[in-house]
C-alpha positions in Angstrom: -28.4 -5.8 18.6 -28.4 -7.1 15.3 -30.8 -5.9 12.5 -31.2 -8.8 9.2 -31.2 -6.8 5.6 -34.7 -6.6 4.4 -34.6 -8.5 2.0 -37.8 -7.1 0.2 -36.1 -3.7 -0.6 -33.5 -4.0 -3.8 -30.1 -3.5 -2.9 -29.9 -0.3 -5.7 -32.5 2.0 -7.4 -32.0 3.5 -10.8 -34.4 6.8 -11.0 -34.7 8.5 -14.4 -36.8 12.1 -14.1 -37.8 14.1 -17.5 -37.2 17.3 -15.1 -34.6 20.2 -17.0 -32.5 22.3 -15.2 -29.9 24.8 -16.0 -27.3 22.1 -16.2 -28.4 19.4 -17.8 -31.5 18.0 -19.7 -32.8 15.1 -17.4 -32.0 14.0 -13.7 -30.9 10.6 -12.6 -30.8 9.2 -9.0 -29.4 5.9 -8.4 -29.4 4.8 -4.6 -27.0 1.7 -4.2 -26.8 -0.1 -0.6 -23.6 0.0 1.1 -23.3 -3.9 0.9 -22.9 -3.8 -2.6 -19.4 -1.5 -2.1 -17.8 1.7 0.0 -18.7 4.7 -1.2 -16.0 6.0 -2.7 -15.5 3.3 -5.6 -18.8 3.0 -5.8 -19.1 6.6 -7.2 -15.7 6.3 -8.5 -17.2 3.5 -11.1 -20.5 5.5 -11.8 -18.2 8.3 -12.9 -16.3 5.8 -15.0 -19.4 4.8 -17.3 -20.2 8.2 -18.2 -18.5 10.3 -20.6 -18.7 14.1 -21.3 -21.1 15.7 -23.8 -19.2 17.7 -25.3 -16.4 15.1 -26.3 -17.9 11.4 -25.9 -14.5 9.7 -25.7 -13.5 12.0 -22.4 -14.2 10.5 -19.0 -16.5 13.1 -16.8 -14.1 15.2 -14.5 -14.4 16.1 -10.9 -14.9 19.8 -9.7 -11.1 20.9 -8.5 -10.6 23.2 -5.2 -10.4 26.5 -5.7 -6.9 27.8 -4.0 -6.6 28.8 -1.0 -4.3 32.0 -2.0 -5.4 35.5 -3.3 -4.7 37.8 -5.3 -4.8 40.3 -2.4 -2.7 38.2 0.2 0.2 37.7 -2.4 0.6 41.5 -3.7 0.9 42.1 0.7 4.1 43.3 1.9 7.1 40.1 1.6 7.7 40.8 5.2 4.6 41.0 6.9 3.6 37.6 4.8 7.2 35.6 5.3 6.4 36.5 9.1 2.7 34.6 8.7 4.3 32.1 7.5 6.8 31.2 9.6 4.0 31.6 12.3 2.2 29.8 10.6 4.7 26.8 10.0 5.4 26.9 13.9 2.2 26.4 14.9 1.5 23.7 12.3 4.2 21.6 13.4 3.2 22.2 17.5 -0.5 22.0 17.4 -0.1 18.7 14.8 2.5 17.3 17.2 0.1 18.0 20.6 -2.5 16.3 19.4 -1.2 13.3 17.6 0.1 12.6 21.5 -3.4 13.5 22.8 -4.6 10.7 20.2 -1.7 8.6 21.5 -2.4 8.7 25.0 -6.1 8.4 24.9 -5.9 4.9 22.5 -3.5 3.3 25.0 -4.5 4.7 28.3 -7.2 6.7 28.9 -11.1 5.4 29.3 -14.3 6.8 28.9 -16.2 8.7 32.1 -19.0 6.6 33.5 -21.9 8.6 32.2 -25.6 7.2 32.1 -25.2 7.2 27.7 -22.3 5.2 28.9 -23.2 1.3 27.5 -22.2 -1.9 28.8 -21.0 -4.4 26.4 -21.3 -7.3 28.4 -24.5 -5.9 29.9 -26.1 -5.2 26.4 -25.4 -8.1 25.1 -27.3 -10.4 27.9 -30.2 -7.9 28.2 -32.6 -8.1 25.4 -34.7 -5.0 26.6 -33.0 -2.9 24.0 -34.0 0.6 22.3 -33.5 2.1 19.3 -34.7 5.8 19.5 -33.7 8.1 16.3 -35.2 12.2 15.6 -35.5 13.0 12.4 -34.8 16.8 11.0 -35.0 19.1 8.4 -31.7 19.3 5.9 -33.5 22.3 4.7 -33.4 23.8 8.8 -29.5 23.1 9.0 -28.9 24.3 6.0 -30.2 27.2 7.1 -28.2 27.5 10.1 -25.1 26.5 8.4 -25.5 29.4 6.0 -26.2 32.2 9.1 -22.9 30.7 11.1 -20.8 30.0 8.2 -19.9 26.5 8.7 -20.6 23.4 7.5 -23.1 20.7 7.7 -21.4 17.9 9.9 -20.5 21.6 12.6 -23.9 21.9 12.9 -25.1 18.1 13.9 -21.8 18.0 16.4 -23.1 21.6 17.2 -26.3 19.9 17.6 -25.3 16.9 19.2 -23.0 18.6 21.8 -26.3 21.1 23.1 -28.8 17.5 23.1 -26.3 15.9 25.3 -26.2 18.7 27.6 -29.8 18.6 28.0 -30.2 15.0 28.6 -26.9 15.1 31.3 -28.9 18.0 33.0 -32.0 15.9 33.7 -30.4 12.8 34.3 -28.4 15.1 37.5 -30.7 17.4 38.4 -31.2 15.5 41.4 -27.8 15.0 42.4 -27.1 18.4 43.4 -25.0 21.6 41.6 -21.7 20.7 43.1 -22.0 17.2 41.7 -23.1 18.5 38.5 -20.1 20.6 38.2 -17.6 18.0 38.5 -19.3 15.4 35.2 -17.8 15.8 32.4 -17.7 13.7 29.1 -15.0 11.4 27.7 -13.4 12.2 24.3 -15.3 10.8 21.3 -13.7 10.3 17.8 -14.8 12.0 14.3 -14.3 10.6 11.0 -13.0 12.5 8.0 -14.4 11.4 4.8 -11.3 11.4 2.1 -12.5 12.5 -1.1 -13.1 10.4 -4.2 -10.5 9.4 -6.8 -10.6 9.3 -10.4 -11.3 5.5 -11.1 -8.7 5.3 -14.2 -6.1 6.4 -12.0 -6.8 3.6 -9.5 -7.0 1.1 -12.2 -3.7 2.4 -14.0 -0.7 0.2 -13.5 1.4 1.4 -11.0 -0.8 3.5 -9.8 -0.3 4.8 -5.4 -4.5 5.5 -6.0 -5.6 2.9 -3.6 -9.7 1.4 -3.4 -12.1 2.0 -0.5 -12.0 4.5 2.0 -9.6 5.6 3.6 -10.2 7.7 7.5 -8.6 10.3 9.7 -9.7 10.8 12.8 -10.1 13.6 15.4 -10.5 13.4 19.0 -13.4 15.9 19.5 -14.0 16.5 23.4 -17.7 17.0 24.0 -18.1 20.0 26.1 -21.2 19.2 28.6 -22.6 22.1 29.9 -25.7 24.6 29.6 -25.4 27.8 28.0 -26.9 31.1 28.0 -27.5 30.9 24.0 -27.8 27.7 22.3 -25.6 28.9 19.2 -22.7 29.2 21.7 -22.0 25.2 21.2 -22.3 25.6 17.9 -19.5 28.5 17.9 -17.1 26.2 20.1 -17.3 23.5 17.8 -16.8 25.7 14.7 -13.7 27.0 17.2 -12.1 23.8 17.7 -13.0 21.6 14.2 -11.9 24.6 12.5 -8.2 24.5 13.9 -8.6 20.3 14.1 -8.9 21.2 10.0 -5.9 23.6 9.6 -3.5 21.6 11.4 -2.7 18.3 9.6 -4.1 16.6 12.7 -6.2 13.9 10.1 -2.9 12.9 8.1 -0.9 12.4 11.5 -4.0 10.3 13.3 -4.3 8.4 9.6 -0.6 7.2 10.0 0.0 6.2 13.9 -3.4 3.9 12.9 -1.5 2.5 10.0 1.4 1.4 12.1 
């Protein structure tokens, strides 16, 4: 199915608004299609045409991650930490190393369960009967939910995602009996992993290892397809397994089998 740019919409939007906050005296929005250039040097290059208030002549800098080490961890008894980790280093290097092969084996070898949200290529592409059905909903309503559960934003749509799909499998087989229904399960679906912007001097520095566009991880994330007593209870799985997925340098090791 393929979709023509409208052509009547510009490809970006420059919005100035006289509203004041607490940070700064006016607001700009500028919306730039994704034709014009990836995301990341995109806002790289916006960041580079601005310069900071206080000294004009210094580029804008980029909020830095707060460390992940206390106070209260490091003043804890030597032994007790050299033990976590150890642990900790064990099962880096075991759960990385499980599932770069689980990525391994399901590029080369495994397929995809036939599922009715299962699509033929070669059918869909004959057949001009073809659907496009979206939902939209309120950032404010998972934000809300991301706040009560403690996780983020892309948790909650898998969270989301995962509960929908268990819905719509449970109709499609309700007439198929409950030991048929038992035995479905879905095929493993990959995640990206946005990597986060660079400062665009250091990409344009000579000699520089900053390199443009975007670069990707990805996870294998198995749908779980199932119906559940309390609807949170897919979100908690998927907090469960992304959160370990984020630990573990499964990204970095998925980003480099890709790149050979």
């Amino acid at each position: 199915m393929k979709i023509p740019l409208d052509t009547s919409r510009p490809l970006w939007e420059l919005h100035l608004l006289d509203l004041k906050t607490s940070d700064a005296e006016n607001v700009a929005v500028l919306k730039i299609h994704h034709s014009v250039g990836d995301g990341m040097s995109i806002m790289s290059l916006v960041l580079a045409c601005m310069r900071k208030t206080s000294n004009p002549d210094e580029l804008p800098s980029l909020p830095s991650a707060s460390s992940r080490l206390t106070t209260g961890s490091m003043s804890s008894s030597r032994l007790w930490w050299l033990i976590k980790v150890i642990w900790t280093a064990v099962m880096l290097v075991l759960n990385t190393v499980s599932d770069a092969f689980e990525f391994f084996v399901t590029t080369l070898f495994l397929k995809d369960t036939k599922t009715p949200i299962k699509g033929d290529f070669l059918s869909m592409k004959k057949s001009k009967a073809l659907r496009l059905v979206h939902r939209t909903v309120s950032l404010d309503d998972i934000k809300v939910i991301k706040n009560a559960m403690k996780m983020t934003v892309n948790d909650v749509l898998l969270g989301v995602t995962q509960a929908g799909l268990s819905q719509y499998m449970e109709r499609r087989y309700e007439d198929r009996g409950a030991a048929q229904r038992k035995k479905r399960e879905m095929g493993k679906k990959k995640r990206l992993v946005v990597i986060k912007p660079r400062e665009l001097a250091d990409m344009m520095a000579k000699g520089s290892k900053c390199r443009w566009g975007n670069w990707f991880g990805c996870l294998i994330f198995p749908f779980s397809i199932a119906l559940r007593d309390a609807p949170l209870e897919h979100l908690r799985r998927v907090k469960s397994i992304l959160l370990r997925k984020k630990i573990w340098g499964n990204a970095n090791a998925h980003f480099f089998v890709e790149s050979l």
